[in-house]
C-alpha positions as CSV (number, residue, x, y, z in Angstrom):
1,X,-136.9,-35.6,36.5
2,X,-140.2,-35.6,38.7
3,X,-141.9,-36.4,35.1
4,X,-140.3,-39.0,34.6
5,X,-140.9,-40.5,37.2
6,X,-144.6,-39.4,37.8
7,X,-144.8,-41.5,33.9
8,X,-143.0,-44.4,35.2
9,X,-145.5,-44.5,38.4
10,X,-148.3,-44.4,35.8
11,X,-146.9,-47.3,33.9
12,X,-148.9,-50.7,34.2
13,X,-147.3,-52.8,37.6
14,X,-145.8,-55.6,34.8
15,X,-144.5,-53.0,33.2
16,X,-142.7,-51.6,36.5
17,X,-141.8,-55.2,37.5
18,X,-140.1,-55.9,34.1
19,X,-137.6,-53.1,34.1
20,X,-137.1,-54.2,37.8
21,X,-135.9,-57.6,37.0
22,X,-133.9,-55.9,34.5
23,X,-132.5,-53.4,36.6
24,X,-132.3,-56.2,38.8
25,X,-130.3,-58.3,36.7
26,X,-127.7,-55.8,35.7
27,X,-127.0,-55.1,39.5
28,X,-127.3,-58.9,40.5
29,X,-124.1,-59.7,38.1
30,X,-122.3,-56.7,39.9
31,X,-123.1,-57.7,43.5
32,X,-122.1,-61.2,42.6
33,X,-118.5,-60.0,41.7
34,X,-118.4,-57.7,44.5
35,X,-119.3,-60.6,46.9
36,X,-116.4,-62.9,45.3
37,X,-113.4,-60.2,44.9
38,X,-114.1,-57.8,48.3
39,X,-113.8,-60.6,51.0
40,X,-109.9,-60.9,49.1
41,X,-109.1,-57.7,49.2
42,X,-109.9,-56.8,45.4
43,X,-112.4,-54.6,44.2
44,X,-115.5,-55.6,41.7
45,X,-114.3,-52.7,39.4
46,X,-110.5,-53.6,39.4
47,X,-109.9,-55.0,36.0
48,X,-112.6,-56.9,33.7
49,X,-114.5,-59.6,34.1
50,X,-113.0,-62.9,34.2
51,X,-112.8,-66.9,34.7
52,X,-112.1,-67.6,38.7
53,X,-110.3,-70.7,37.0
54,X,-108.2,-69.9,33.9
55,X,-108.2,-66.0,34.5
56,X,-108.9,-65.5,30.8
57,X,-111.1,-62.0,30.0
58,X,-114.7,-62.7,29.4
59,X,-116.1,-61.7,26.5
60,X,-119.7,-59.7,26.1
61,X,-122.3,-63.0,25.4
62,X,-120.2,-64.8,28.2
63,X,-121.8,-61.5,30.8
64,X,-125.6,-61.6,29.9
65,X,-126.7,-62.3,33.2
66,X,-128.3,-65.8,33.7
67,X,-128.4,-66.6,30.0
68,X,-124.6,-66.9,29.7
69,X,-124.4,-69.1,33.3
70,X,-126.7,-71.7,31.8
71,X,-126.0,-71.3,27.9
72,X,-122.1,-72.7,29.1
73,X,-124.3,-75.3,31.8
74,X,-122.5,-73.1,34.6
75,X,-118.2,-73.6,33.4
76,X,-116.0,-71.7,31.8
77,X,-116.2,-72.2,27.8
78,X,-112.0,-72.3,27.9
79,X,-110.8,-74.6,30.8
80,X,-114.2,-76.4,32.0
81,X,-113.6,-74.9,35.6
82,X,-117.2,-74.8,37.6
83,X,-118.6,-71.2,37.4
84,X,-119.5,-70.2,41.1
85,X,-123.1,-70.6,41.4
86,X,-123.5,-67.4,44.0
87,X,-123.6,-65.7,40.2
88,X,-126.7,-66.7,39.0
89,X,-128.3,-67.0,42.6
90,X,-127.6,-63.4,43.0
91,X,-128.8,-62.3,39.8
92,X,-132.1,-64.1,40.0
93,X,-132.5,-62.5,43.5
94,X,-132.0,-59.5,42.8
95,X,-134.6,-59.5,39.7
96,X,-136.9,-60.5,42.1
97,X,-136.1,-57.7,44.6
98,X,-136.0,-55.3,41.9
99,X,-138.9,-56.5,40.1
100,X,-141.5,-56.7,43.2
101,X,-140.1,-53.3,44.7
102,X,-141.2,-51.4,41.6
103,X,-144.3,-53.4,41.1
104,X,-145.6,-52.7,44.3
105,X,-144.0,-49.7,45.4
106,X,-143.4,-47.3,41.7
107,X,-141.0,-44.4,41.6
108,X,-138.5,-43.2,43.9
109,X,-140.2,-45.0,46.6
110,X,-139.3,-48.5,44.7
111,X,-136.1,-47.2,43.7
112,X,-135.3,-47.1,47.4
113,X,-136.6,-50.3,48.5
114,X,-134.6,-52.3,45.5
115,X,-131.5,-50.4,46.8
116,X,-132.3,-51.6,50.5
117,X,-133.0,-55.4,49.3
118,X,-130.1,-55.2,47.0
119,X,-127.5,-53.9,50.1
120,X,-129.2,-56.7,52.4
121,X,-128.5,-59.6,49.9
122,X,-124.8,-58.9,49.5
123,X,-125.0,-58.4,53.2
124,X,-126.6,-61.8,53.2
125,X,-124.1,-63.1,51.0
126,X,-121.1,-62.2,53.1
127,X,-122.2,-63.5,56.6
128,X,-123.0,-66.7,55.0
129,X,-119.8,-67.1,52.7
130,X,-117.5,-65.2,55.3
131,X,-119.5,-64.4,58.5
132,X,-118.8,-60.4,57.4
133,X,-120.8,-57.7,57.6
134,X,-119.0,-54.6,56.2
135,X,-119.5,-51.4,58.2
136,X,-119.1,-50.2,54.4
137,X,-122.4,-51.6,53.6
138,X,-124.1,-51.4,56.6
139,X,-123.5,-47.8,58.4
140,X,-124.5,-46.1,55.0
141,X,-127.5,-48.5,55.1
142,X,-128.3,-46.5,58.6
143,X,-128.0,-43.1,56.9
144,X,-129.9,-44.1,53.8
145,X,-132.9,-45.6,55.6
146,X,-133.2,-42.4,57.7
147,X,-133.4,-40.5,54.7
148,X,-136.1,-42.3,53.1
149,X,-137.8,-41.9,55.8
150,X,-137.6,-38.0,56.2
151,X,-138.3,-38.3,52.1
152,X,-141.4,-40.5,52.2
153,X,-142.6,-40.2,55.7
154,X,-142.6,-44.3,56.3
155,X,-141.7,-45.0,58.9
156,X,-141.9,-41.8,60.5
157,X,-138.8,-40.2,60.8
158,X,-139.1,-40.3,64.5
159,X,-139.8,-44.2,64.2
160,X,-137.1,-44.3,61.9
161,X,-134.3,-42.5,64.3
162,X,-135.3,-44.7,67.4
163,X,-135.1,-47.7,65.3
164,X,-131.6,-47.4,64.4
165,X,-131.3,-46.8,67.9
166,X,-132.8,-49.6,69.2
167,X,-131.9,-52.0,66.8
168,X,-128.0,-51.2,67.7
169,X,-129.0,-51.6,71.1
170,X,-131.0,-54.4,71.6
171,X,-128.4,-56.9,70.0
172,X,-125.5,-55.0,71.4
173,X,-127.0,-55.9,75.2
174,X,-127.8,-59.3,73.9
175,X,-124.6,-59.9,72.8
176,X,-123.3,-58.5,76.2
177,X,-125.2,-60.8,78.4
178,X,-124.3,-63.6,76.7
179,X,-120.4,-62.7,76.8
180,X,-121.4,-62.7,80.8
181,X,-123.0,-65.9,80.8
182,X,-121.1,-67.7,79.0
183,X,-117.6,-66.1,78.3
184,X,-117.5,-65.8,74.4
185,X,-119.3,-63.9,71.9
186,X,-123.0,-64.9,70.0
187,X,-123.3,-62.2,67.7
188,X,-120.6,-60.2,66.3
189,X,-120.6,-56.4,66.1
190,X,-122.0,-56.2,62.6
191,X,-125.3,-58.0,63.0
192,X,-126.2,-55.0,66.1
193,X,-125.0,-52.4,63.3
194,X,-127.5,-54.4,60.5
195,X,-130.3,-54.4,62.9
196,X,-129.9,-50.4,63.2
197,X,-130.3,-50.4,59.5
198,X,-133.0,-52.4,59.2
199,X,-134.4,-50.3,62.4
200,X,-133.7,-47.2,60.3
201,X,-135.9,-48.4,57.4
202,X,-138.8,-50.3,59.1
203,X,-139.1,-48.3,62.6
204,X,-138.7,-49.8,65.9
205,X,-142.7,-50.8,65.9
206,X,-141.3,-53.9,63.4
207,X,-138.3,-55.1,65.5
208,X,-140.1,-57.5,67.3
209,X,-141.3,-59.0,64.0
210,X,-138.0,-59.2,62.5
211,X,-136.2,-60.8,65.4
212,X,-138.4,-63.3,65.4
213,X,-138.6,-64.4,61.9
214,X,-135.2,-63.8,61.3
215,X,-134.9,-66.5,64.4
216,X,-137.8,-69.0,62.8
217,X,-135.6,-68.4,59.7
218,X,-132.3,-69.7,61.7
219,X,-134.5,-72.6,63.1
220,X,-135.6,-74.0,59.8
221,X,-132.0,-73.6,58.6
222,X,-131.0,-75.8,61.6
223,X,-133.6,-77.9,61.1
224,X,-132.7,-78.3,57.1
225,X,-129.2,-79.3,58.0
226,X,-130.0,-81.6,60.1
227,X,-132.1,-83.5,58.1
228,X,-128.9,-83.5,55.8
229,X,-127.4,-85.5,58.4
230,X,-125.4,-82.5,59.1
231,X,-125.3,-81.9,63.2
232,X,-125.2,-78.1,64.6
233,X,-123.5,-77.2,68.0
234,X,-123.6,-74.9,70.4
235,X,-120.1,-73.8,69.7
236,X,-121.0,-73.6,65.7
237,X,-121.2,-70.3,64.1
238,X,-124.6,-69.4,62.2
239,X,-124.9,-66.9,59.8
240,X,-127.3,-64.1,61.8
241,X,-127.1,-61.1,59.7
242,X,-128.4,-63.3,56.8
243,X,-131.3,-64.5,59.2
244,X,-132.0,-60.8,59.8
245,X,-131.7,-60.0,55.8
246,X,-134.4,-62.7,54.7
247,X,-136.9,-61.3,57.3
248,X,-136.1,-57.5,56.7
249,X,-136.8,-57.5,53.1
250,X,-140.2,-59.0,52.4
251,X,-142.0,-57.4,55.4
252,X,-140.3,-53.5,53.6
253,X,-142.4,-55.0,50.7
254,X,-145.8,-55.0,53.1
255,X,-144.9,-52.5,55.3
256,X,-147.6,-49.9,54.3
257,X,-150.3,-52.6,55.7
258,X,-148.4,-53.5,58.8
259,X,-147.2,-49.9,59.9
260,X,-151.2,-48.6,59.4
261,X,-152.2,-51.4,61.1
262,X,-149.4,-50.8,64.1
263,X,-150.1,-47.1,64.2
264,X,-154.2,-48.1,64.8
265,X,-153.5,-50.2,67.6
C-alpha cells in the first residue's frame, strides 16, 4: 500500500488532479443524495436511485455524474419534473475539491484534505438548505482532523488539539453573550462544534483568518441579496456554518505557506 501510494505521489500534478475530479465526481453524486434524503429522515443508500418527481428507478446512463444532468437539460426523461440542481452543483464541487487536493497535496495527505472539503460541502449544503449541521458529520470531523494531524504533523498536533478547543469555545461564548444581550440565539450549537473541526484541521494560529473571511463571505452574501432586491433583517437567519465551510477549505489548500509563515513570526 505505501507503493502505491509513493507511485501515485510521483505521478505528474494533472495526472493527480484528473483522478481527483473523478474521485470527485463519483463522491459529488453520493453527497448530493445524501443531502436531499437525510434532512427527511431517509438514508442515501436506502433503495436505488430515483426521479424526486415520478419515483421511477434510474437507469445507469441516467447516473453519469454531470453528463446525464445536462444530456436530459436538468429533468427527468419520464415525467419532465425539474432535476434538483444541488446535483450537479455538488458534483462539480466536489471534482474541484478532489481535483486541487491531490494536485497540490499527492497521497494520503490529499486523500485527507478531499475527505475534509468533501464533509465541509455537505456541511455547507445542509445549513443553507436546512440550517443543519449534523453532529454526525461534524464531531467525526473533530476526531479525523486530529488524526491527520498526529499523521502528518500539520498542524502540530498540539495546534491541532487547542484548535478544536478554541474553536468550540470561541463561538460557544459568542453565542452566549449574545443570548445575554439580546435574549435569543445567533449561532446555533452546530456552527461552535464546525469551528472545532475546522480548529482541529488548521490549528488555532488560523482561526482568526477563518472567522473573518467566513464573515466577509456572509457580507458579500448580504450584499448579493440585496442587490436582488431581496432585504435581510436582523431577525433573519443566515447560513454560518456555510460561511465557515467556504473559508475553511481553500486556506487547508495553502496552509503549508501560511502555517510556516505563522510559525516564523
Amino acid at each position: 500500500m505505501t507503493g502505491l501510494f509513493a507511485s501515485f505521489e510521483n505521478l505528474p500534478p494533472e495526472w493527480r488532479a484528473g483522478f481527483g475530479a473523478i474521485l470527485g465526481l463519483i463522491i459529488g453524486s453520493y453527497l448530493a443524495t445524501l443531502a436531499l434524503r437525510w434532512p427527511s429522515g431517509e438514508a442515501a443508500s436506502q433503495g436505488r436511485s430515483r426521479c424526486d418527481g415520478c419515483g421511477r428507478m434510474l437507469g445507469w446512463p441516467e447516473l453519469i455524474p454531470l453528463l446525464s444532468y445536462f444530456a436530459r437539460r436538468g429533468r427527468c426523461g419520464s415525467c419532465g419534473a425539474r432535476i434538483d440542481p444541488v446535483h450537479p452543483i455538488t458534483e462539480l464541487a466536489a471534482a474541484l475539491i478532489g481535483a486541487l487536493s491531490l494536485a497540490l497535496h499527492p497521497g494520503l495527505e490529499g486523500l485527507a484534505g478531499a475527505i475534509f472539503g468533501w464533509t465541509l460541502l455537505l456541511l455547507a449544503i445542509f445549513d443553507i438548505r436546512d440550517f443543519w449541521l449534523p453532529d454526525r458529520l461534524t464531531l467525526p470531523l473533530v476526531a479525523i482532523g486530529i488524526g491527520a494531524a498526529w499523521l502528518f504533523g500539520m498542524p502540530l498536533l498540539r495546534d491541532s488539539l487547542i484548535g478544536a478547543l478554541a474553536g468550540f469555545l470561541l463561538l460557544l461564548a459568542i453565542n452566549i453573550g449574545y443570548r445575554a444581550l439580546r435574549g435569543r440565539d445567533g449561532l446555533g450549537g452546530g456552527d461552535s462544534k464546525m469551528l472545532a473541526a475546522i480548529g482541529a484541521w488548521l490549528g488555532w494560529q488560523m482561526l482568526p483568518f477563518i472567522l473573518l473571511l467566513a464573515s466577509a463571505t456572509g457580507l458579500l452574501a448580504v450584499l448579493f441579496a440585496a442587490l436582488q432586491g431581496r432585504k435581510t433583517k436582523a431577525t433573519d437567519r443566515l447560513p454560518f456554518g456555510a460561511f465557515l465551510a467556504v473559508a475553511a477549505w481553500p486556506l487547508w489548500l495553502g496552509r503549508d505557506a501560511l502555517q510556516a509563515f505563522l510559525y516564523a513570526l
